[in-house]
C-alpha positions as a Markdown table, in Angstrom:
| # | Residue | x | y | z |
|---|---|---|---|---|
| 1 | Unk | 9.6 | -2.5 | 5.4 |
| 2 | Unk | 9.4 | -5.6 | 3.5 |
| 3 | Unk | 5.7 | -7.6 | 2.6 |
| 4 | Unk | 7.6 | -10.8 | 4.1 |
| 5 | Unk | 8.2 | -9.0 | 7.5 |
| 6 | Unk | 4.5 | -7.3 | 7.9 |
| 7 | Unk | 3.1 | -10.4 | 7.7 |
| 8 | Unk | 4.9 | -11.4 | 10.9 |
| 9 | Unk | 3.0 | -8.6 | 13.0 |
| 10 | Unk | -0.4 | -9.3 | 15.0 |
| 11 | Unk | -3.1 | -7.1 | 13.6 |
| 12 | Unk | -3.0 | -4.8 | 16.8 |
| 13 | Unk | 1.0 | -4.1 | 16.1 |
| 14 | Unk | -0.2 | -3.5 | 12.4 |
| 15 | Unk | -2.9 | -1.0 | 13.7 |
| 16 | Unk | -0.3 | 0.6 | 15.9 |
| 17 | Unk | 2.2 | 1.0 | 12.7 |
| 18 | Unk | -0.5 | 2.6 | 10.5 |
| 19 | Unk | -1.3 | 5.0 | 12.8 |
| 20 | Unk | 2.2 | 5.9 | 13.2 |
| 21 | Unk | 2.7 | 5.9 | 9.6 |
| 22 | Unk | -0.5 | 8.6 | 8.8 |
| 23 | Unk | 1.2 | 10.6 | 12.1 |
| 24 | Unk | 4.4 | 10.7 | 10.2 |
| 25 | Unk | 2.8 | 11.3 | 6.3 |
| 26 | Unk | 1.2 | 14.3 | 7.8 |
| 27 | Unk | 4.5 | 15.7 | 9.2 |
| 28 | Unk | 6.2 | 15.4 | 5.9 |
| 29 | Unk | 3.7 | 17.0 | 4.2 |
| 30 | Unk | 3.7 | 19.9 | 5.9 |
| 31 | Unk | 7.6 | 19.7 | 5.5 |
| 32 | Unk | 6.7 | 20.0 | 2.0 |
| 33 | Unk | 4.7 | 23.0 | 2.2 |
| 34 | Unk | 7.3 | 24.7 | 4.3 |
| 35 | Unk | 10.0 | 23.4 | 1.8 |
| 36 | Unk | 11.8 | 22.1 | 4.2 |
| 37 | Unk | 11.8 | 18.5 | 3.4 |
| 38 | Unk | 15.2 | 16.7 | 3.5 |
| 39 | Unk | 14.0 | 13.3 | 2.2 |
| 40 | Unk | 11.3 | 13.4 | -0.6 |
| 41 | Unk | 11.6 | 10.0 | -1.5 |
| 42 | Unk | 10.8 | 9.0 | 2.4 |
| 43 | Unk | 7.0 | 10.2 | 1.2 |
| 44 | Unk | 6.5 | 7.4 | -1.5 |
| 45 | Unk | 7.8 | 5.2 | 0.6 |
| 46 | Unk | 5.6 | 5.9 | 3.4 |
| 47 | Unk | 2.6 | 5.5 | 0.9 |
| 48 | Unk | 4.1 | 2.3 | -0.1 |
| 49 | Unk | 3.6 | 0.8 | 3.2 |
| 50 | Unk | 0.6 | 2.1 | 4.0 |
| 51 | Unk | -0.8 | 0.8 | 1.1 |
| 52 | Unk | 0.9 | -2.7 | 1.9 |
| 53 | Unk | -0.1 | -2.5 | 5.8 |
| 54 | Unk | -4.1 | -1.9 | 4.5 |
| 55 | Unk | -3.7 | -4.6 | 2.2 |
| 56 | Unk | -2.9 | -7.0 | 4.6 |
| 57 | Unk | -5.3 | -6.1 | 7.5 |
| 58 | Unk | -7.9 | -6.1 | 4.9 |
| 59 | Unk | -6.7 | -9.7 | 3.6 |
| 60 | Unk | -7.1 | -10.8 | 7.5 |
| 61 | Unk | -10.7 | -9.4 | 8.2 |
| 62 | Unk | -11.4 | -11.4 | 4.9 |
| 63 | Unk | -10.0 | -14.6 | 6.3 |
| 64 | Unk | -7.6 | -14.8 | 3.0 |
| 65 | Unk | -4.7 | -13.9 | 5.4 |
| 66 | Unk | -4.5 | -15.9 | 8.9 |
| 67 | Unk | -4.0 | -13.2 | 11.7 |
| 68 | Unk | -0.8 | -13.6 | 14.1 |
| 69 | Unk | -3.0 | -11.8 | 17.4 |
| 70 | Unk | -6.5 | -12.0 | 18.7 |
| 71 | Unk | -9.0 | -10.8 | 16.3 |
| 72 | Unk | -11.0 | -7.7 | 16.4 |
């Protein structure tokens, strides 16, 4: 996912997407440990947008970043 489309959701659909995304970085790391992960490179780029989705949640409870959805 690209910076240009997160910053077209509403901070409840980018709540909702980060939770999805830890769900799914725990899966794949126990993939790992079982060695039975098809995709390695899908792990960096789940960090990636983790990383990005924080950033700009973080950048909206600042008020650097105007929020699309109700506030908290």
């Amino acid at each position: 996912m690209k910076t240009s489309e997160i910053k077209d959701f509403t901070v409840e659909a980018l709540q909702n997407k980060l939770i999805d995304n830890e769900n799914e970085m725990a899966n794949l790391r126990f993939q790992k440990a079982l060695q039975q992960l098809e995709k390695p490179t899908r792990v960096r780029e789940l960090r990636r947008e983790i990383a990005q989705i924080k950033t700009v949640l973080k950048e909206m409870d600042l008020g650097i970043r105007e929020s699309k959805g109700l506030d908290k």
